[in-house]
C-alpha positions as CSV (number, residue, x, y, z in Angstrom):
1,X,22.4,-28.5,31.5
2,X,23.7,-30.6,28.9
3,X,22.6,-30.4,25.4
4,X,20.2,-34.2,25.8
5,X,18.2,-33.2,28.5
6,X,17.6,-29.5,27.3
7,X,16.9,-31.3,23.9
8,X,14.1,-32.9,25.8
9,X,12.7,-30.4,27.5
10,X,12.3,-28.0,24.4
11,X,10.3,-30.9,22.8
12,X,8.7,-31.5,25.7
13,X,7.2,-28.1,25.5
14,X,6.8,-28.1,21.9
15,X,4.4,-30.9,22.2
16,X,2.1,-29.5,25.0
17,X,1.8,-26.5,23.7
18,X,1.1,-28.1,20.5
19,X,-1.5,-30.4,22.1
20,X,-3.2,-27.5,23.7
21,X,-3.9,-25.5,20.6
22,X,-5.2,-28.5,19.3
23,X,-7.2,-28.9,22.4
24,X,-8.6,-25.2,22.6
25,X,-9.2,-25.3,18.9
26,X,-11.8,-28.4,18.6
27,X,-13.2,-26.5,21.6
28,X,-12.9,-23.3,19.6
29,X,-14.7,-24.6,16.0
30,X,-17.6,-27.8,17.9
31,X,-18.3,-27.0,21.5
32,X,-18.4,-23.7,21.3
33,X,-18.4,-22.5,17.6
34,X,-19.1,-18.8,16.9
35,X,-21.2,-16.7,18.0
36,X,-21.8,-19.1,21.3
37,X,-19.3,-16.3,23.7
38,X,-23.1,-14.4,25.0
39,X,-25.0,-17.9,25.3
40,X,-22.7,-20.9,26.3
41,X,-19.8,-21.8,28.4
42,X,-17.4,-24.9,29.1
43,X,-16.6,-26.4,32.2
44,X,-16.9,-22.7,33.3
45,X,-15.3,-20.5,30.1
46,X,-16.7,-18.6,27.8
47,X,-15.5,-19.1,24.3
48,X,-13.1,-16.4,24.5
49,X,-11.8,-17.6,27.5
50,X,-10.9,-21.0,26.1
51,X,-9.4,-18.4,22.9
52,X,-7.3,-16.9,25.3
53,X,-5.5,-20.2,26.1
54,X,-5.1,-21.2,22.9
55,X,-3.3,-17.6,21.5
56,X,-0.7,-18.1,24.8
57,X,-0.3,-21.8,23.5
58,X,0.2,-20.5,20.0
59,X,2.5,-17.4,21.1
60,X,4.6,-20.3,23.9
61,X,5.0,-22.4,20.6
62,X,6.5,-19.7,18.8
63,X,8.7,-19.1,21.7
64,X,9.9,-22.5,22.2
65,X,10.8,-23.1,18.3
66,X,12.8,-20.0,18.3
67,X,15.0,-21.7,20.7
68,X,15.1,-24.6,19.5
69,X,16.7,-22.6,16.0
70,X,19.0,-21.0,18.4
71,X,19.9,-24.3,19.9
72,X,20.9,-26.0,16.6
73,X,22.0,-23.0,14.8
74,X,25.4,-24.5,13.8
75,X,23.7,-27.7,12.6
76,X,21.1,-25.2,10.5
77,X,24.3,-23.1,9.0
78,X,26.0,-26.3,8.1
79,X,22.9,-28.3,6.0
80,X,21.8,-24.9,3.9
81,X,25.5,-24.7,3.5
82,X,26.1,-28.4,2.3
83,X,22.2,-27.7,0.0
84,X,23.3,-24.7,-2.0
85,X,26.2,-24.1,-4.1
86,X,26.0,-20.2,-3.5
87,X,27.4,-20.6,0.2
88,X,30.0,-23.3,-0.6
89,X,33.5,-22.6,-0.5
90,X,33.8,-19.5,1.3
91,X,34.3,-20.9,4.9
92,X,32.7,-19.5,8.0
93,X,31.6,-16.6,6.9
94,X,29.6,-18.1,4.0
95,X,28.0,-20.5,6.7
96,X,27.3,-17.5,8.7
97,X,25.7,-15.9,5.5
98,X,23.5,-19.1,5.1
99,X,21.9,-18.6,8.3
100,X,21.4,-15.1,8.3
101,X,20.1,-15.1,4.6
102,X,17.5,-18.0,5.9
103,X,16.9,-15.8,8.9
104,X,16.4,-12.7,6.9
105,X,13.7,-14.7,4.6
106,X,11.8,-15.7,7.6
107,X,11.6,-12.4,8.8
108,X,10.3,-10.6,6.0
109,X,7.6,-13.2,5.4
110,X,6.7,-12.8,9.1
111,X,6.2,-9.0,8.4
112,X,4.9,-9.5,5.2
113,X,1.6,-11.8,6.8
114,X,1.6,-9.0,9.8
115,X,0.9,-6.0,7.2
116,X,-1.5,-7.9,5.3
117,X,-3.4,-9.0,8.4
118,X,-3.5,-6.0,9.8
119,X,-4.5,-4.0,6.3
120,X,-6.5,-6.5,5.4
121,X,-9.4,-6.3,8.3
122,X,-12.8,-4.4,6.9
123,X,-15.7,-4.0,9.5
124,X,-19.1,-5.8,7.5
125,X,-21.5,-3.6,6.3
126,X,-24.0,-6.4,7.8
127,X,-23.0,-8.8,10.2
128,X,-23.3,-12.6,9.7
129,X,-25.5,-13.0,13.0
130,X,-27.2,-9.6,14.5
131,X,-26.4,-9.9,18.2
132,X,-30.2,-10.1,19.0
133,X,-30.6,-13.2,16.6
134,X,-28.1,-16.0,17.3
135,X,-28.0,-19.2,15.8
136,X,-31.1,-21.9,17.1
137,X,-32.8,-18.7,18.5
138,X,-35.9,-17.4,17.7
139,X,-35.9,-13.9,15.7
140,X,-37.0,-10.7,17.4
141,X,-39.3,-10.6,15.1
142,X,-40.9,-14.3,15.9
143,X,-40.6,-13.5,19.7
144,X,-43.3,-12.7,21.5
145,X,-43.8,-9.0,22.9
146,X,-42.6,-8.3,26.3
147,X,-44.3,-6.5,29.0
148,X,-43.5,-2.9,29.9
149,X,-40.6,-2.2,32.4
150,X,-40.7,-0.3,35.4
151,X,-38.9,2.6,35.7
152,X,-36.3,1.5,38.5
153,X,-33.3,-0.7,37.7
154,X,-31.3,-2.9,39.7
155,X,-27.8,-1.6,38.6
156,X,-25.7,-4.7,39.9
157,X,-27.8,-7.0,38.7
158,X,-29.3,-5.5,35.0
159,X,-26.9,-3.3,33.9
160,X,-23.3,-4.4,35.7
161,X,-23.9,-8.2,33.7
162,X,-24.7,-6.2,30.2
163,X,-21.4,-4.5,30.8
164,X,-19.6,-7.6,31.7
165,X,-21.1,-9.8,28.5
166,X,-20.2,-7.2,26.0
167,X,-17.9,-4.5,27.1
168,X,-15.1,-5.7,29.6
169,X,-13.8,-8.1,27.3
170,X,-12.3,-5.1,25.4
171,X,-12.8,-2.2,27.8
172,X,-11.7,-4.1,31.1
173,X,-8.9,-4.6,33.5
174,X,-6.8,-6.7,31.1
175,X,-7.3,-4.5,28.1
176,X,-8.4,-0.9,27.8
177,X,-8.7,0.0,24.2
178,X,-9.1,3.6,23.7
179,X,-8.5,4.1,27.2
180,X,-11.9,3.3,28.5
181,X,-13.4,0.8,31.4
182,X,-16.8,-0.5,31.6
183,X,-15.8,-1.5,35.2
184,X,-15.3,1.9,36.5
185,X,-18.0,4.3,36.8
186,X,-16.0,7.4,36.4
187,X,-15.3,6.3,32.6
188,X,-18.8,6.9,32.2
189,X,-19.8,10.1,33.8
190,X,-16.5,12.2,33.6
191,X,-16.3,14.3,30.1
192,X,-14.8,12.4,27.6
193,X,-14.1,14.5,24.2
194,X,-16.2,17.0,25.4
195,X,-19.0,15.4,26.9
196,X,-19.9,12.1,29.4
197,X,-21.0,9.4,27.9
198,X,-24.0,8.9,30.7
199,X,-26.1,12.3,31.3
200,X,-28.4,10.7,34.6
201,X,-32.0,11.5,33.6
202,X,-31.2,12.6,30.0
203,X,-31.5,9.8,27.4
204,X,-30.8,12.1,24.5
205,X,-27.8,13.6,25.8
206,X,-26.1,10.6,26.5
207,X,-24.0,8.9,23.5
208,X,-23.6,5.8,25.3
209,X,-27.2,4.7,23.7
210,X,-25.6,5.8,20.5
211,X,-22.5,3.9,20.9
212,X,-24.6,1.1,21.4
213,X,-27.0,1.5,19.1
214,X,-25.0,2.0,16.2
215,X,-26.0,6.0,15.7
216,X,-22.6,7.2,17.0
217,X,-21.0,9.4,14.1
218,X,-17.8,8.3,12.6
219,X,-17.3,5.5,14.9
220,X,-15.1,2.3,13.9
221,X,-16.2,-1.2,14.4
222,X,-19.7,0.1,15.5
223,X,-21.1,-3.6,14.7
224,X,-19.2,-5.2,17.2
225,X,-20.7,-1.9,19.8
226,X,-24.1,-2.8,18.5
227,X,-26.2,-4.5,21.4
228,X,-29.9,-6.1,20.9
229,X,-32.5,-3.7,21.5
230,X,-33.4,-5.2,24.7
231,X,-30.6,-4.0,26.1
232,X,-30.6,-0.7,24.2
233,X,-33.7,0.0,26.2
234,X,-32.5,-1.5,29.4
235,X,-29.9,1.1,29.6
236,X,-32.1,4.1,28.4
237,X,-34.2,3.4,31.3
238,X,-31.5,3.3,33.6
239,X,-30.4,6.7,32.4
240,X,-33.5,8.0,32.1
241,X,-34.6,6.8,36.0
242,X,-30.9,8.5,37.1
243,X,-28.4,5.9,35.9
244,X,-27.4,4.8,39.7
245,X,-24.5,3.2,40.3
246,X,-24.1,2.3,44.0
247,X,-21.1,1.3,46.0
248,X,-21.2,-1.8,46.6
């Protein structure tokens, strides 16, 4: 392909995976602002659904400049050799030098912003919206009391959709952090450091409720574990009634 059309292409791709972040990310800050991923969708996505596109639009963006610098990496050389007097005058090599001085800068900023980032993160003491009171939603303490549950529950259709609203998204098939999937029931009943994290008919002895409840000892980002007491006691009365999980 000559160096026109491939020109073309690479901008082409530039601009829609420019347009799509700024797509995803209206829909990310007015559609669906924070804290809207439990309660809201968009022409059938969840907020971090629509997320998801936009990181692989950012992350193609990124991909798609990094050829274009590879592209026009003579052309690059030559202008921060014509700019500054420090590469002037020492032929190739100092044009080579140019590029791989400006590379080198790049780089080091890049890691610079990764260790920050990733140093930087420090779980709130308090969140900014308790998962049980979400913004234009009555508090729990406004609402009005709820009847007594039975003692049976409906696995697939009580406790599968708590699973699937607050666990799979990190504990699923796409991502598995610590190793651990909501979606398969042997995570929950075979030992795990020790112990299960579902004892059927002891409520006490399981540590999913205090996962979930925020009790669990030394745990990290136990906020974002935390789930509203409704379904705290949902799934004590599923373990407590024999935490079923049929085949389906």
């Amino acid at each position: 392909m000559s160096r026109g059309p491939l020109n073309l292409l690479i901008d082409t791709l530039a601009a829609a995976c420019l347009l799509t972040m700024v797509a995803t990310g209206y829909v990310l800050r007015f559609p669906l602002p924070p804290a809207t991923n439990r309660t809201h969708e968009l022409w059938g996505m969840s907020r971090h659904e629509w997320g998801t596109i936009h990181s692989w639009a950012s992350l193609g963006l990124l991909l798609v400049l990094i050829i274009h610098l590879v592209l026009h990496w003579d052309w690059i050389v030559t202008m921060i050799r014509h700019r500054f007097a420090c590469f002037q005058g020492g032929g190739a090599n100092a044009g080579r030098h140019a590029g791989l001085a400006t590379m080198a800068v790049l780089v080091a900023l890049a890691a610079l912003f990764a260790l920050a980032a990733h140093f930087g993160v420090r779980e709130r003491e308090v969140p900014l919206h308790p998962l049980n009171e979400l913004p234009g939603q009555p508090s729990s303490a406004a609402s009005a009391p709820k009847p007594p549950r039975v003692t049976t529950v409906d696995f697939w259709k009580e406790i599968m959709p708590v699973f699937q609203t607050s666990c799979i998204e990190c504990h699923g098939p796409t991502r598995q952090t610590s190793g651990f999937r909501a979606d398969q029931r042997e995570n929950f009943f075979s030992p795990r450091d020790g112990a299960p994290l579902v004892v059927p008919g002891d409520a006490a002895g399981s540590r999913l409720l205090d996962i979930v409840s925020g009790k669990q000892p030394g745990m990290k980002a136990a906020v974002a574990h935390h789930l509203p007491p409704d379904e705290i006691q949902l799934l004590k009365t599923w373990i407590e009634s024999g935490a079923d999980w049929p085949t389906r």
